[in-house]
N, C-alpha and C positions, 0 to 999 in steps of 0.2 A: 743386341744386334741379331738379324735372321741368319741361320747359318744356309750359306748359296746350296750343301750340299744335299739336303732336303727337297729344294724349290723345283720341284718336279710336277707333273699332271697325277692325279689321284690315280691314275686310270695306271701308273709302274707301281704304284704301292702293293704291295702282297704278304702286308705281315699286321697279323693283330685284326681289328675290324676291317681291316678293307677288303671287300671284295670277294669272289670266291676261292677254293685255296687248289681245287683241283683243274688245269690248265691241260685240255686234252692236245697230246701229240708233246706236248713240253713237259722240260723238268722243271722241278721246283727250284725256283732260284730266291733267297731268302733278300728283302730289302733293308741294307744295313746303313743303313742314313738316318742315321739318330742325330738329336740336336746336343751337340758337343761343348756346351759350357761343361766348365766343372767348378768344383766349389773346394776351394785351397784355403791353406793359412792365410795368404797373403791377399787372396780375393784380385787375383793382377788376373787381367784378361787372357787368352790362349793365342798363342801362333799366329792363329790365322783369323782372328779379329771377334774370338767367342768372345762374350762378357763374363767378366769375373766375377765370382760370387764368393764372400768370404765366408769360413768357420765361424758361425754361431752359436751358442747355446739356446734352443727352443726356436730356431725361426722357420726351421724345415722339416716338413713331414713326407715321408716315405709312402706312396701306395704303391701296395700289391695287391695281386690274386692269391689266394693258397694254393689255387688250380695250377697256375702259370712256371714250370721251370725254370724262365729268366729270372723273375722275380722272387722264386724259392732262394735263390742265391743269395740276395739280398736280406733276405730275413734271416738267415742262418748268419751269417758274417756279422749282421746288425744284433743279435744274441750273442754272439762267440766273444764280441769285442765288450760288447755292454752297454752299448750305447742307447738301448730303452731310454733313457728318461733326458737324451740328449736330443734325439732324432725322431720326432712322434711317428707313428704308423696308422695308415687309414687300409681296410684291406675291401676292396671290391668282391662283390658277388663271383660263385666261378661262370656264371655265363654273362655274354653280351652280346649286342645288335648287332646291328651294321655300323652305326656310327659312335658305339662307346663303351667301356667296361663302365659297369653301374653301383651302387652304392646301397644298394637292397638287403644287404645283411643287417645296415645301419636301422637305426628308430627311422621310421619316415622314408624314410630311404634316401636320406641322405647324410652325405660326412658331418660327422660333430664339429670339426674343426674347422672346414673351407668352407662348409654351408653349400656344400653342390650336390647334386644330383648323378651327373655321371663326370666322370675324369676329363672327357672333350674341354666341358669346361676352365676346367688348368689350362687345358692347351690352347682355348683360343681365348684366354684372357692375357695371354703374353703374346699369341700367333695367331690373330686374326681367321687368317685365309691358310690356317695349314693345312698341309692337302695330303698330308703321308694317314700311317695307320695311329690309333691314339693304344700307345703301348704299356703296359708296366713291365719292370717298375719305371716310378716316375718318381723323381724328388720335385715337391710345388715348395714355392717359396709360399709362408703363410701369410706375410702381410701383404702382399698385392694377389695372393690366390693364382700367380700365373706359372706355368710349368717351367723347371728350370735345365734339367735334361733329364732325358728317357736311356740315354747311352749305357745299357746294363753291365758291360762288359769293365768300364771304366767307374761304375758306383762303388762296386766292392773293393777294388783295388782303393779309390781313395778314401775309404772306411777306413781299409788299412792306414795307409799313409798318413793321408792330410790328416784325420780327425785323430790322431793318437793322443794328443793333450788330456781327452775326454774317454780313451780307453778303460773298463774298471781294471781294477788290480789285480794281478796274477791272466791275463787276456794273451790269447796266441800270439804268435807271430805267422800271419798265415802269409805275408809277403817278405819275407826276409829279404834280406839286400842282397846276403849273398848267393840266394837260390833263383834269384828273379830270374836269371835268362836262363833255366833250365825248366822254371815252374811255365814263362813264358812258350817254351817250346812246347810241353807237352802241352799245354792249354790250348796251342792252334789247333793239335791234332786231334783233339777232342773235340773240340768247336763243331771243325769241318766233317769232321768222319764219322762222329758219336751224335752231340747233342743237335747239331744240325742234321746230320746223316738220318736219322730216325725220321725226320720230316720231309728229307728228300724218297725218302722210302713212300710215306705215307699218303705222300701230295702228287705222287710223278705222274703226268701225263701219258706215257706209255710205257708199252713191256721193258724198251730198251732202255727208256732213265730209269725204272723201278729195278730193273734186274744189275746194272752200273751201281745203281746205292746203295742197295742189298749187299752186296760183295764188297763194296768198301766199308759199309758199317760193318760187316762182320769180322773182316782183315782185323779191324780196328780193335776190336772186341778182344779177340784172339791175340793183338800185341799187348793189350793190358792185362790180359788174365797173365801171360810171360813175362810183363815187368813185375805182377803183384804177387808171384807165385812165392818168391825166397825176401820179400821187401811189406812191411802193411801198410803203407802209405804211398802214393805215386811217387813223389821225391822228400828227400831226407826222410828225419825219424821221427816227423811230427805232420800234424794237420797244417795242410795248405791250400791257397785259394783253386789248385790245382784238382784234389781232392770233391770241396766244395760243386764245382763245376763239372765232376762228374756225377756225383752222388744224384744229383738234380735230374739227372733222366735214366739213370740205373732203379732210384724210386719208383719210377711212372712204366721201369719194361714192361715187367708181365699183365700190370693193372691196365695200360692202354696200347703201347709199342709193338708187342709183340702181337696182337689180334687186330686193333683198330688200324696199324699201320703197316700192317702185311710184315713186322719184322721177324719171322715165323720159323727161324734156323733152329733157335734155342730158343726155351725159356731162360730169363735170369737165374729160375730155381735148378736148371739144368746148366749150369756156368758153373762150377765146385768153386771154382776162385773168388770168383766177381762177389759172387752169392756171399761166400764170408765177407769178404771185404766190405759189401752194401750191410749187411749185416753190422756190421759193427761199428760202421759211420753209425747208420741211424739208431745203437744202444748209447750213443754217446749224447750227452745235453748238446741240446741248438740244432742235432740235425732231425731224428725221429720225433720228438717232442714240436718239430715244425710243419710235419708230413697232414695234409686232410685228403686221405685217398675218398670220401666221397666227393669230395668239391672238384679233385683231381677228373675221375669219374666222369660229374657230370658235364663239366666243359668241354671235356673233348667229344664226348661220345650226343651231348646235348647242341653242341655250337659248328659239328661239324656236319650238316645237314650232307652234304653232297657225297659223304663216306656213309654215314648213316642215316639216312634219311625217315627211318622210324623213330628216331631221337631216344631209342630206348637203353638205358643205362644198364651195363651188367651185375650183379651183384656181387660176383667173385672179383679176383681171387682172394682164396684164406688167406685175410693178414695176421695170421698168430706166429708164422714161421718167422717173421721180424724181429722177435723174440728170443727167438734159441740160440744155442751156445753157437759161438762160432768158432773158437781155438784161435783168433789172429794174436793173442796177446804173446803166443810162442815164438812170435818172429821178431819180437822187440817193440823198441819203439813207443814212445810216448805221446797220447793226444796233445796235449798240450803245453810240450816241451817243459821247459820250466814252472809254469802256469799253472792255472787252475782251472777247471770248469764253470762255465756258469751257475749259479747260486738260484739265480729266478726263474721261474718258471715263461713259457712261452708266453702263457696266456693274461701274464702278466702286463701285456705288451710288447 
């Protein structure tokens, strides 16, 4: 079934391929109208008359970007939990057109598995006439090739949840039951005033939204260095989806946020906190082992013609500092609670 909340004119879409991203005199306002199946144990349709799709073994592949933050989430949680050889991955090129992320890293340039060329594909072999942006990540169901949701916010949670049967052994608990409405709250804050926040920075139409985003990314900024100062993880003493969703655009500050998007108060490497903190997410399996700061690089600074219209890609910054010590293991705390790390490697799959 179409989800109605999509069914809009191309011409509101403003996220992913559609359209251009800078709107002079307006702020950026991000289009959250993703197509809301999800995919459960039970495969029973949603609320509001989404189609169900149930937990399989081998019937859905994941694409992402490496460039893409939404989709970095995705790949890190789908490593954390182990789900490689449950849930295949297709990863798109980091740049794309106007109308598709593409499949040019592939032989041929196209997916091994769906036999396409670009992602639109998934999308109009299930949605015809869909008229939004064609997003990752995206889970395509692989026997009919058509797209089953793009909802990025809801993929990793249900990694967590619904697919646990197929979790490996010794796998986090990145959504605990009993942390949910705490990990929930601070995830809004993130969303809105961080990983969102950086693109209202980046995309604003004028002085007055740029200088309003500015100030609330960095309020924000400055409330997490104050939670992370005496604590190493956002909430409890272990890795959560909470975590995850910040690491994904604390990666991308200094390499794209802080110069391509005018977020220009602080470097990350001038955050003492943050700086540990990102530090030690990505010396852990699933997060740095996930990171492709060229690909990162050149999607934004390649695909974002109207900020950079010489399309020229910088060469910095040194990533060796992602390396060095960072002392969080003095505040406690365990990655992976009970658990263990991941065993394979990224490139694994």
């Amino acid at each position: 079934m179409q989800n109605e909340g999509w069914r809009q004119s191309a011409a509101d879409a403003q996220h992913s391929t559609k359209g251009a991203y800078v709107h002079a005199g307006e702020e950026f306002t991000r289009d959250t109208n993703y197509i809301e199946d999800r995919i459960t144990r039970a495969g029973e349709p949603g609320a509001r008359g989404e189609t169900g799709w149930p937990v399989e073994l081998g019937r859905y592949r994941l694409v992402v970007a490496r460039a893409c933050p939404w989709a970095h989430r995705a790949t890190i949680v789908r490593r954390l939990l182990g789900l490689e050889d449950v849930i295949s991955l297709g990863i798109c090129g980091p740049t794309h057109d106007a109308r598709s992320w593409t499949f040019d890293l592939d032989p041929g340039g196209e997916d091994p598995v769906l036999g396409i060329e670009r992602l639109q594909q998934a999308y109009f072999a299930r949605f015809p006439d869909y008229p939004r942006g064609i997003t990752v990540p995206a889970i395509v169901d692989i026997p009919s090739g058509g797209v089953v949701t793009n909802n990025f916010p809801q993929i990793t949670l249900d990694f967590s949840t619904e697919w646990s049967e197929f979790h490996r052994p010794g796998a986090p608990q990145l959504y605990p039951e009993e942390l949910r409405a705490e990990i929930d709250e601070v995830n809004r804050r993130i969303f809105t005033e961080v990983n969102n926040g950086v693109y209202r920075c980046g995309f604003a139409g004028s002085q007055q939204a740029y200088d309003k985003a500015y100030q609330r990314l960095f309020a924000a900024l400055d409330w997490l260095s104050e939670r992370l100062e005496k604590q190493r993880y956002l909430v409890g003493e272990t890795i959560t989806e909470a975590d995850i969703r910040l690491f994904t655009t604390l990666v991308r500050f200094d390499a794209v946020y802080h110069g391509h998007f005018k977020c220009n108060r602080s470097k990350l490497t001038e955050m003492p906190v943050l700086w540990a903190y990102a530090r030690d997410l990505f010396q852990t399996p699933g997060f740095g082992d996930t990171v492709n700061f060229e690909q990162i690089k050149q999607h934004y600074y390649i695909v974002h013609t109207d900020l950079n219209p010489t399309q020229i890609v910088p060469q910095g910054p040194d990533e060796a500092g992602w390396t060095t010590v960072h002392g969080r293991e003095a505040l406690g705390g365990r990655p992976f609670g009970q658990g263990t790390p991941p065993s394979r490697t990224a490139s694994e799959g």
